[in-house]
C-alpha positions in Angstrom: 66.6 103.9 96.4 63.9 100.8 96.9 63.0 99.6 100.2 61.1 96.0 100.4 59.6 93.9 102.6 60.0 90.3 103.1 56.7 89.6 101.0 58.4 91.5 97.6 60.0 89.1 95.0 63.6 90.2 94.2 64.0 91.1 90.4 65.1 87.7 88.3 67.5 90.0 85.7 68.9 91.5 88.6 72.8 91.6 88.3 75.2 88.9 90.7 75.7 90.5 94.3 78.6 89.6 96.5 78.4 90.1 100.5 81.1 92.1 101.5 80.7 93.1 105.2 78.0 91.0 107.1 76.9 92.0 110.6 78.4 90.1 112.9 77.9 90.3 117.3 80.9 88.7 119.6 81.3 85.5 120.4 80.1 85.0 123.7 78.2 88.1 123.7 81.7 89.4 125.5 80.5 92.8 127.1 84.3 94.6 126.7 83.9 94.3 122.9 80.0 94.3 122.8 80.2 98.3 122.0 82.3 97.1 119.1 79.4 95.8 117.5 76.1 97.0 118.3 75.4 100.4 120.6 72.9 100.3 123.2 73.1 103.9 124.2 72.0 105.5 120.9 68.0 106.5 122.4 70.1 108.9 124.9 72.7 110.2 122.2 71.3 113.4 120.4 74.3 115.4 120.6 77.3 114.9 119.7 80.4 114.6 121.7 83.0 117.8 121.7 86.2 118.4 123.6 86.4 121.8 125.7 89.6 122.7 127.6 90.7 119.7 126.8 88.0 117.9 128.9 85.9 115.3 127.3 82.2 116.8 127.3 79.6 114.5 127.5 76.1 114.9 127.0 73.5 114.8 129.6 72.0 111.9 128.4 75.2 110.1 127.0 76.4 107.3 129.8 78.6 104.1 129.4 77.4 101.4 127.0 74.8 99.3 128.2 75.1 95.6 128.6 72.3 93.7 126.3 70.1 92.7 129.3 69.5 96.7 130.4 68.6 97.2 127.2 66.2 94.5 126.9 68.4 92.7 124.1 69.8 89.3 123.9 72.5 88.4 121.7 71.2 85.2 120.6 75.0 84.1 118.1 77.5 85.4 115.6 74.6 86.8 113.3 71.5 87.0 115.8 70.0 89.4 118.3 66.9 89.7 120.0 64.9 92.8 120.9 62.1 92.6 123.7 58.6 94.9 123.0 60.2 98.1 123.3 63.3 98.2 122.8 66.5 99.2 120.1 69.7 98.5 119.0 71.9 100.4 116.8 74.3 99.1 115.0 76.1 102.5 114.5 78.9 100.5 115.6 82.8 99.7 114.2 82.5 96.6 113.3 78.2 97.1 112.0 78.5 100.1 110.5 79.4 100.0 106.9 82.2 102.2 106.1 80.7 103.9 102.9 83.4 106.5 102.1 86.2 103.9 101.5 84.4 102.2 99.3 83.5 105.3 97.3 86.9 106.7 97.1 89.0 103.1 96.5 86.3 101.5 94.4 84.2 101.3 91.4 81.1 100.5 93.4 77.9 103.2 93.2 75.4 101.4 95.7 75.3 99.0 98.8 72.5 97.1 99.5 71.5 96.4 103.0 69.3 93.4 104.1 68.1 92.4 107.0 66.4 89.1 108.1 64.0 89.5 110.7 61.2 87.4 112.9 58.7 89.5 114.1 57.3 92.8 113.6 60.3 95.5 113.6 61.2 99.2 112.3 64.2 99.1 110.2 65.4 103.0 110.5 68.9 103.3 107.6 70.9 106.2 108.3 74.2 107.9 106.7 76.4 110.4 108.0 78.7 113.0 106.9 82.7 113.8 106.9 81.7 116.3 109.5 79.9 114.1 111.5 76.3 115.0 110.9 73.6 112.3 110.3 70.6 111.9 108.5 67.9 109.1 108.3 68.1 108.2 104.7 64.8 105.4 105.0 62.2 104.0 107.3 60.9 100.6 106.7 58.6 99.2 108.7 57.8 95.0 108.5 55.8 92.5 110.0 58.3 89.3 109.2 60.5 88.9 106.7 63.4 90.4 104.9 64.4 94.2 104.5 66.0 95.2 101.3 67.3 98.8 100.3 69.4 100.3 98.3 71.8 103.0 98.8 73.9 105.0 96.7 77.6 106.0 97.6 78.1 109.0 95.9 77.3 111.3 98.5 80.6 109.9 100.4 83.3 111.9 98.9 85.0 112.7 102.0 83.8 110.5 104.8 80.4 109.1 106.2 79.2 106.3 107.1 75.9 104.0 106.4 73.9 102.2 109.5 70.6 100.7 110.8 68.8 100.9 113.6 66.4 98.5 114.8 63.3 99.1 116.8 60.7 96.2 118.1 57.8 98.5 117.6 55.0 95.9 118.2 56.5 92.8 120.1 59.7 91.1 120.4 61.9 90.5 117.3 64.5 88.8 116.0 67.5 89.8 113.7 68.4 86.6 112.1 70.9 88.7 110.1 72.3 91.3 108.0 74.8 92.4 105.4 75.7 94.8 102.9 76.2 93.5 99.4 77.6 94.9 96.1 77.2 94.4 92.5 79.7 91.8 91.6 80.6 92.4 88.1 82.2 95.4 88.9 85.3 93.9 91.1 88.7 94.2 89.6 88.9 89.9 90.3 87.8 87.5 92.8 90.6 85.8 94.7 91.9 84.7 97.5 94.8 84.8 100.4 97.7 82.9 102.1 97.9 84.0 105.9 101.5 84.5 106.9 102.2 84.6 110.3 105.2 85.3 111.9 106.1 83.9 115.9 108.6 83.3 118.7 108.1 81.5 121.3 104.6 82.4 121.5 102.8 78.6 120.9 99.7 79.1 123.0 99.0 82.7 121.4 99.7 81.0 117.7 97.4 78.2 118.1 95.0 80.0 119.9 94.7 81.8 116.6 94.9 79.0 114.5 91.6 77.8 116.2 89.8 81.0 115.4 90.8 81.0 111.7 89.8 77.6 111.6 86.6 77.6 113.0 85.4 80.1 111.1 82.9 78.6 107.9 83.4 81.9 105.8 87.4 82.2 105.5 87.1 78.6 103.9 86.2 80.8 100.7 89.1 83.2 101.4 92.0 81.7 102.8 93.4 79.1 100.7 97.0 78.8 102.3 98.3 79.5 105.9 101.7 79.6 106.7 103.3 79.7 110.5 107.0 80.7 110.0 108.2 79.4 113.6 111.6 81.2 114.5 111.7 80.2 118.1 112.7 77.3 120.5 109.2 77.2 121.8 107.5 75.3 118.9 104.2 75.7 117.8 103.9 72.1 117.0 104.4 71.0 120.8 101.9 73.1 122.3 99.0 70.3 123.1 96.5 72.1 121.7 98.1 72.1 118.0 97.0 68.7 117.2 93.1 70.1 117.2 93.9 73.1 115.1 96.1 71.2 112.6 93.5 68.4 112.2 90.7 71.9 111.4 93.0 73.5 108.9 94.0 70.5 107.1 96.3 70.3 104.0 95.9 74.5 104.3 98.1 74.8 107.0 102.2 75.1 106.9 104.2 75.7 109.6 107.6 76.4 108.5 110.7 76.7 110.3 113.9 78.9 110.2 116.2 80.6 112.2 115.1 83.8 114.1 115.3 86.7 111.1 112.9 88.8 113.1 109.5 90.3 111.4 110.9 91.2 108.6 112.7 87.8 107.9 109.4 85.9 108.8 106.8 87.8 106.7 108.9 87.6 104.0 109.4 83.8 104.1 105.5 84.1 104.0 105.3 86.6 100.9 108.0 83.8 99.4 106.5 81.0 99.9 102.5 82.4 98.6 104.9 83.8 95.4 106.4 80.4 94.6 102.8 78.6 95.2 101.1 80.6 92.7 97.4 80.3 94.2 96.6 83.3 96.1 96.1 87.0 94.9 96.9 88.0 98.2 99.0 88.1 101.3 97.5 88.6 104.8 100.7 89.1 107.4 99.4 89.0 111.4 101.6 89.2 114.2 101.5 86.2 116.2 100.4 87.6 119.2 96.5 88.9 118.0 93.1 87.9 118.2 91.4 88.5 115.0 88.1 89.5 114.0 87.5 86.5 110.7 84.6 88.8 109.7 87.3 91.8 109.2 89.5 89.3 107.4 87.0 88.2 104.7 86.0 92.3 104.8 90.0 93.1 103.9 90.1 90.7 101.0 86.5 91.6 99.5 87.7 94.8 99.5 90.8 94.4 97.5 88.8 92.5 95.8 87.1 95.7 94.7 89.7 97.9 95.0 90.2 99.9 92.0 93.9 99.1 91.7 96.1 96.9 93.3 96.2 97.9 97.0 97.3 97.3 100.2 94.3 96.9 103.3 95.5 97.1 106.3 93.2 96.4 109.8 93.1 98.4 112.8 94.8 97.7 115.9 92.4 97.0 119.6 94.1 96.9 122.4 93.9 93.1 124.4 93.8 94.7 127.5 91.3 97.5 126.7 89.1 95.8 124.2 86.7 98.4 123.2 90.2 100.7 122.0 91.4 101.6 119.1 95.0 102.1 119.2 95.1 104.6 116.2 92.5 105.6 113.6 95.5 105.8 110.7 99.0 106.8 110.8 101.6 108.4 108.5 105.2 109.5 108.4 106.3 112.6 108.4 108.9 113.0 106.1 110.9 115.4 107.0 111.4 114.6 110.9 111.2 111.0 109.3 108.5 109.5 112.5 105.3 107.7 112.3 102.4 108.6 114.1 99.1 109.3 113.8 97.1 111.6 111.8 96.0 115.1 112.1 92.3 115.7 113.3 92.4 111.9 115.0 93.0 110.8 118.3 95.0 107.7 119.4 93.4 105.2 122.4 89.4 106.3 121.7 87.3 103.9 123.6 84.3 103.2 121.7 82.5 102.0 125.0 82.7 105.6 126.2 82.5 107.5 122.6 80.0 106.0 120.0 81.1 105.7 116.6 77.4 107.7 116.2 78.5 110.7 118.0 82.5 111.8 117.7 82.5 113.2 114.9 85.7 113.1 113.5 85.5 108.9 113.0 83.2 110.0 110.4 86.0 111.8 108.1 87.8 109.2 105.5 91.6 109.2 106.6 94.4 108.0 103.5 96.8 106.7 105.5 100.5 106.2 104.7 101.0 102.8 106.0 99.3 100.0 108.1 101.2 98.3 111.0 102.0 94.3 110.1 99.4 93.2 112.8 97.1 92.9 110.0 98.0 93.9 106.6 96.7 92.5 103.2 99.4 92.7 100.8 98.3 92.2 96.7 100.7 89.7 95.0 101.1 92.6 92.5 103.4 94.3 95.0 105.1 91.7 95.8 106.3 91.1 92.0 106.7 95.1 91.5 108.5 96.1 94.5 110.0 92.9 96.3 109.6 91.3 99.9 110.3 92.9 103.2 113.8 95.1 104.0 116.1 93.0 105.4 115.8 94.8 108.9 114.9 92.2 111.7 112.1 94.3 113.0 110.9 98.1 113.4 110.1 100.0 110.2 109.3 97.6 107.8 105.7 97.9 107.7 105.8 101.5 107.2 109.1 101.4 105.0 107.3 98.2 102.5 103.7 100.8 102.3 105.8 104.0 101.0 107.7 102.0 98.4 104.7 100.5 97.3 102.8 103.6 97.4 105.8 105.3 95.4 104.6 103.0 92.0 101.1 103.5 92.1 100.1 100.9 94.9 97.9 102.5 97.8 97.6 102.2 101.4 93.9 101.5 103.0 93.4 101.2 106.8 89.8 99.8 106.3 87.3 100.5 109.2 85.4 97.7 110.3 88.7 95.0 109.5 91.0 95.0 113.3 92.3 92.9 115.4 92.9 92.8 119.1 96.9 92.7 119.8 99.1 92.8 122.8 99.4 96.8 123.9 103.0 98.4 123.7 102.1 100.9 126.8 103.7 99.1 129.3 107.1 99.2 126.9 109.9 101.4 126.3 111.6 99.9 123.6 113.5 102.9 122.4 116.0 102.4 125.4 116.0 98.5 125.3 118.0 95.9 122.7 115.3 97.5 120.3 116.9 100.9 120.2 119.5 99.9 117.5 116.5 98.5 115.0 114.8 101.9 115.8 117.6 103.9 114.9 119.4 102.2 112.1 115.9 101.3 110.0 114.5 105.0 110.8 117.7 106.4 109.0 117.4 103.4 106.3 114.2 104.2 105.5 114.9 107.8 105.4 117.4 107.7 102.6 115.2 105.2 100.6 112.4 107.8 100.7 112.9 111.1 102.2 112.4 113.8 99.9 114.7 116.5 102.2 117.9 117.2 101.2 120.1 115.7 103.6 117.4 114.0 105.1 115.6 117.1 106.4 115.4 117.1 110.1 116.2 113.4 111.0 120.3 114.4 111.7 119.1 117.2 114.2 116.5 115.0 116.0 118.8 112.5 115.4 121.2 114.3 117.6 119.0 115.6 120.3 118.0 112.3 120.6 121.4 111.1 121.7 122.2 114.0 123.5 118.5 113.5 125.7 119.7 109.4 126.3 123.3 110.9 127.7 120.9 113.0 130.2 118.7 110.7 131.1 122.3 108.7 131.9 121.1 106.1 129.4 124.5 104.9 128.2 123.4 101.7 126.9 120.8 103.0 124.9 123.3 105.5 123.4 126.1 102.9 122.4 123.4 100.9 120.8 121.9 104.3 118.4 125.8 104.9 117.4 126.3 101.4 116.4 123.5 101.7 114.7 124.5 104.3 112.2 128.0 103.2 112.1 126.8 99.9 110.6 124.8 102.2 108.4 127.1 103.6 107.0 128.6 100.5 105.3 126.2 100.5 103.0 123.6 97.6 102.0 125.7 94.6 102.2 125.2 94.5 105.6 121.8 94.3 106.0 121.1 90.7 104.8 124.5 89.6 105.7 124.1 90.4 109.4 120.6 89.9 110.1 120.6 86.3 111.5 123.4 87.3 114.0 122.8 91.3 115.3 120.4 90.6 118.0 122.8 88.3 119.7 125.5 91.0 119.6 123.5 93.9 120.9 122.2 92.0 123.5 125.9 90.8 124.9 127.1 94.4 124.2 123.7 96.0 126.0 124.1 93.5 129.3 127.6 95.5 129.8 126.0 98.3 131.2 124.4 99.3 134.4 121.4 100.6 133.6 120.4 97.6 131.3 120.7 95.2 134.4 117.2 94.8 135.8 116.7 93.7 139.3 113.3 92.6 140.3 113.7 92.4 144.2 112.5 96.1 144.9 114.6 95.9 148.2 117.6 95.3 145.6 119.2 98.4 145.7 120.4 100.5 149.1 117.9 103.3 150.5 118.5 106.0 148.7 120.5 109.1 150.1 121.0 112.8 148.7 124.5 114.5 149.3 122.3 117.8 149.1 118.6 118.4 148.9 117.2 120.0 145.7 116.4 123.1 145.3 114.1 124.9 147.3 113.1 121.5 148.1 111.5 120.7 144.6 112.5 118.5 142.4 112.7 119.8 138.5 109.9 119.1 136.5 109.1 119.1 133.1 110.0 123.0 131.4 107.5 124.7 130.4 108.6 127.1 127.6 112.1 127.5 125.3 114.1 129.4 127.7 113.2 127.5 130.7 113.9 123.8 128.9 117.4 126.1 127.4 118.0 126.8 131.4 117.7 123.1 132.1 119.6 121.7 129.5 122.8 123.8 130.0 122.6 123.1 134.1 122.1 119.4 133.3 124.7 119.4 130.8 127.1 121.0 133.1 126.5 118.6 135.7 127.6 115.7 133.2 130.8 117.0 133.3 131.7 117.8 137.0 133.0 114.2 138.8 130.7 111.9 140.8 130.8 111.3 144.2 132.3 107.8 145.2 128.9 107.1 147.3 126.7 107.4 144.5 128.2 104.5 142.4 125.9 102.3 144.9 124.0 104.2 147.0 121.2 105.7 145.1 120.3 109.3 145.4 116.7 109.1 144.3 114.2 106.3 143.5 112.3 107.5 140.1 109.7 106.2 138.7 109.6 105.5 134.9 107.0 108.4 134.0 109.0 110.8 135.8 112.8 109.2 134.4 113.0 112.2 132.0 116.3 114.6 130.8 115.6 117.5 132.8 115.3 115.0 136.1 117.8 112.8 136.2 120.5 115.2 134.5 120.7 116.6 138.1 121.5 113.3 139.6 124.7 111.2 140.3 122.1 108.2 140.5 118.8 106.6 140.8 117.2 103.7 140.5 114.2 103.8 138.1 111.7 102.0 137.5 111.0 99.6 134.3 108.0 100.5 131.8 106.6 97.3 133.1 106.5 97.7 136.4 108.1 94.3 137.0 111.4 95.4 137.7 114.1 98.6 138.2 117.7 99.4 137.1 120.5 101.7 138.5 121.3 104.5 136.4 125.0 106.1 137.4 126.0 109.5 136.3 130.0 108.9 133.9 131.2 111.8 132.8 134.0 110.0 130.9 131.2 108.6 129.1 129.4 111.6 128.5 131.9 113.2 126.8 133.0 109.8 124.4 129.4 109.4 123.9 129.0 113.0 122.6 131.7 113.5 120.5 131.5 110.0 119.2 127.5 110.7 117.7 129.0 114.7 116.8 130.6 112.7 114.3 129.1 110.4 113.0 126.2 112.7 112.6 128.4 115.1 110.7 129.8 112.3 108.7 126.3 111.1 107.7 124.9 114.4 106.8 128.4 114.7 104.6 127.5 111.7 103.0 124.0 112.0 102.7 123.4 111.9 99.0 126.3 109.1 98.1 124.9 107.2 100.9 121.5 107.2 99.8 122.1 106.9 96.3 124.1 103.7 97.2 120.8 102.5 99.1 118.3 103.4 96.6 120.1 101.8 93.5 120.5 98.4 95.7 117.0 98.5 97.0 115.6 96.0 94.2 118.4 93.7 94.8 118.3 93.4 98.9 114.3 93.0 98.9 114.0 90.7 96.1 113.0 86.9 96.5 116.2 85.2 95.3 118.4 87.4 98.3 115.5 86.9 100.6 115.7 83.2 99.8 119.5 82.9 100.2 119.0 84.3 103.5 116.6 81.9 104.5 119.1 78.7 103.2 121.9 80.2 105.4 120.0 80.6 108.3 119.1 77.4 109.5 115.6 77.8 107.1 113.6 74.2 107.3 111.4 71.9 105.1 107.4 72.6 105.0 105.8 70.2 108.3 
């Protein structure tokens, strides 16, 4: 390890270095993503933060991130801060902090060198941490103007840890000018670059919004050679008033496509199509359309595939929009035999960096190999595209996570890279498994189950499957249930349907959806009558949530057994309760011949009406088809596996596109 000041010569054999993560600050200095980027509160952070009974524990001297002016900063641009006499910065921070044990594991590269440009008289203190969490100042380097050099070696990194700097004006104000941690460059797999594919509906002023950012930013000149808008809305991009700017920035780089509305799926695979057939790029970068990115994270992604020591997929981590400072989920897998994503073990989903310091919660520090990376942001190597095809043919849900375990099945890895994210619309406020979406949910989960589960008879997925259905019929959710049977009975035509019907579904299941009651959302709350009980519950409470086995048995068999006694008359439009949507659960509204609840939005609320005629065709109607799936299983999947190649290869993708209404390059 070498540390130099500004006055030391660097070495004139020394080998070609490539920037691969610079230090970057918000535009705007915006204080909700400020703790993103540099953390003001490190002085009082000694110890770190732990969880008992389930209560966050907080140090004595750990508070709320500090805006730049209590800490005597100033963030001076994209690359620059100052530092009055007195004062630090640490940039122990997501988006500072270079993430050490993901390039150790997924690349060739020994050593990082950080540098930092600096005015004024400044103590540079480099620290590394541990998969457990523990840190350790690796080097002190103390300057009077100039540059600071070291070099650090990565072999310590096996399991996790991060590198960092802190940044103390010891003797006077200073002045980053900037920093950034290079690598050697010889050792990259190749140096190339990547077509943007992004995918949007009726979402102009998000979309060009984001074509300003990736526009305006100097450094993804070098990286992005192509972009492609695949517009599959009625809302076009191209009359929004503010395109004409962005179009004129992007130049002959920018593509905006259009073609009829094939969902996610159909519109990131035009993208992966068209960066196939133009030969120039080594990657794909899919975002959603409704994101603000981070550039610095998107030169970052494709640096580091770059590097990668095989082809592999880098994927970026989700912010929330509304709740910029967090992270939706640190990585995510699927377990395969209940066949559901989520997130990992030992990580939490929503941490808010602004509260918890990437410096002290110690489990950010342990490297997590993910299983996929959500299309928000996800850097797909042409190499996978030629190996293992586009996109399934789905519309939307599952095809991230479905496209990252067929690609990981030949050899082609999954990286959710720290320090690469985006900021995208939260799906809180959404209940999607009871809406239109509720068919794409179930027919793709059981899809990509029999493409890749390794359970005989798909493990546990008939059983949840099931219970599922059943907990719909209690909740008196008929739509929602007609739309999961569907769902499997289309399944089980096998693979021709998938392309053949994928341009025309949504219409369908939203005509057959608007049918039922409880789809029909009224946003007048004095819509409905006051509500009135025929008896008041018992003992005066209403049920809540069991608590153990035999209690949620109890609940179940009482709730069940009120699905099949008749309804009064009354109830039909008078309203026995008004519930709201956290509270609309099985073992509540099972005990009801109505409510009204309340939608995941808040915007709105629907009448939900106790049928026992439908409860029983609804039951025996998925008894079936479950049982005819799980008969089936192995022909059925079989049938799907062997025509995998054929439904997510270009030349069906690209018949799909002619025949539904697919459009000339603008």
């Amino acid at each position: 390890m070498t540390a130099t000041a500004a006055a030391a010569t660097a070495d004139e054999t020394e080998v070609e270095r490539r920037v691969v993560h610079r230090v970057v600050l918000p535009p705007d200095a915006d204080p909700d993503t400020l703790p993103l980027y540099v953390d003001f509160t490190m002085a009082r952070a000694s110890t770190p933060v732990e969880k008992k009974d389930d209560k966050l524990q907080l140090p004595p001297a750990l508070h709320p991130a500090l805006s730049p002016a209590e800490a005597g900063a100033n963030v001076l641009g994209r690359r620059s801060l100052e530092l009055n006499e007195g004062s630090q910065a640490s940039f122990a921070a997501y988006f500072s902090a270079f993430p050490a044990a993901y390039w150790r594991r997924w690349t060739k590269v020994k050593s990082v060198r950080l540098s930092v440009r600096l005015s004024g008289p400044a103590t540079v203190a480099v620290h590394k941490s541990n998969a457990r969490g523990f840190a350790q100042r690796v080097d002190l380097v103390q300057t009077t103007d100039g540059r600071v050099d070291v070099d650090l070696p990565l072999a310590p990194f096996g399991d996790g840890g991060w590198y960092w700097f802190d940044l103390y004006a010891s003797d006077g104000a200073v002045t980053m000018e900037s920093a950034e941690w290079s690598v050697d460059a010889t050792v990259a797999r190749q140096r190339s670059t990547a077509s943007i594919g992004i995918t949007t509906f009726n979402r102009p002023d998000y979309c060009v919004a984001q074509l300003h950012t990736l526009g305006s930013d100097d450094s993804l000149a070098e990286v992005i050679d192509r972009i492609y808008v695949v517009d599959q809305g009625n809302d076009l991009v191209q009359d929004d008033p503010d395109f004409p700017e962005a179009a004129e920035r992007l130049g002959d780089r920018l593509s905006v496509i259009r073609q009829g509305n094939l969902g996610g799926s159909g519109g990131f695979s035009r993208s992966m199509s068209e960066t196939l057939d133009a030969g120039e790029s080594g990657y794909v970068l899919l975002l959603d359309d409704d994101i603000v990115a981070e550039p610095e994270g998107i030169a970052r992604a494709v640096a580091f595939g770059d590097y990668a020591r095989t082809p592999s997929i880098v994927g970026g981590h989700m912010f929330s929009m509304f709740e910029k400072s967090t992270l939706h989920a640190f990585g995510e897998r699927v377990n395969r035999y209940s066949f559901w994503w989520g997130g990992l073990e030992d990580t939490e989903e929503r941490h808010d960096f602004s509260l918890q310091p990437l410096r002290t919660t110690r489990w950010l520090h342990k490297r997590v190999d993910v299983d996929y990376n959500g299309w928000w942001m996800c850097l797909i190597p042409i190499e996978a595209l030629r190996t293992v095809g586009l996109s399934l043919p789905v519309f939307i849900k599952w095809d991230d996570a479905e496209y990252c375990l067929r690609a990981g099945e030949v050899g082609i890895p999954t990286v959710s890279l720290p320090g690469a994210a985006v900021w995208h619309v939260p799906w809180m406020d959404k209940d999607d498994a009871i809406d239109w979406q509720a068919y794409y949910h179930q027919r793709n989960r059981w899809l990509a189950a029999m493409l890749h589960s390794p359970y005989a008879r798909g493990g546990g997925l008939p059983r949840i499957s099931f219970a599922s259905d059943v907990k719909h019929l209690l909740q008196l959710q008929y739509s929602a249930v007609e739309l999961r049977l569907d769902a499997l009975e289309d399944l089980l035509e096998g693979p021709e349907h998938l392309h053949a019907t994928i341009g025309t579904t949504l219409g369908e299941v939203r005509a057959k959806r608007a049918t039922f009651t409880d789809s029909v959302i009224e946003k007048d709350p004095g819509a409905f009558p006051m509500t009135k009980r025929h008896r008041p519950p018992p003992r005066g409470k209403v049920p809540t949530q069991p608590k153990n086995v035999p209690a949620a048995l109890a609940s179940a068999v009482t709730g069940v057994a009120k699905q099949l006694r008749s309804v009064r008359p009354e109830a039909t439009h008078v309203p026995e309760e008004r519930v709201a949507t956290m509270a609309a659960k099985w073992w509540r509204l099972s005990h009801l011949d109505s409510a009204v609840v309340t939608s995941a939005d808040g915007t709105g609320a629907s009448m939900y009406i106790r049928d026992p005629k439908k409860f029983r065709a609804y039951l025996r109607r998925s008894a079936r088809l479950h049982q005819r799936l799980i008969r089936n299983w192995s022909s059925l999947s079989a049938h799907y596996r062997r025509s995998m190649p054929e439904f997510t290869s270009p030349e069906a993708w690209k018949e799909t596109f002619a025949n539904n209404g697919s459009g000339d390059d603008d």
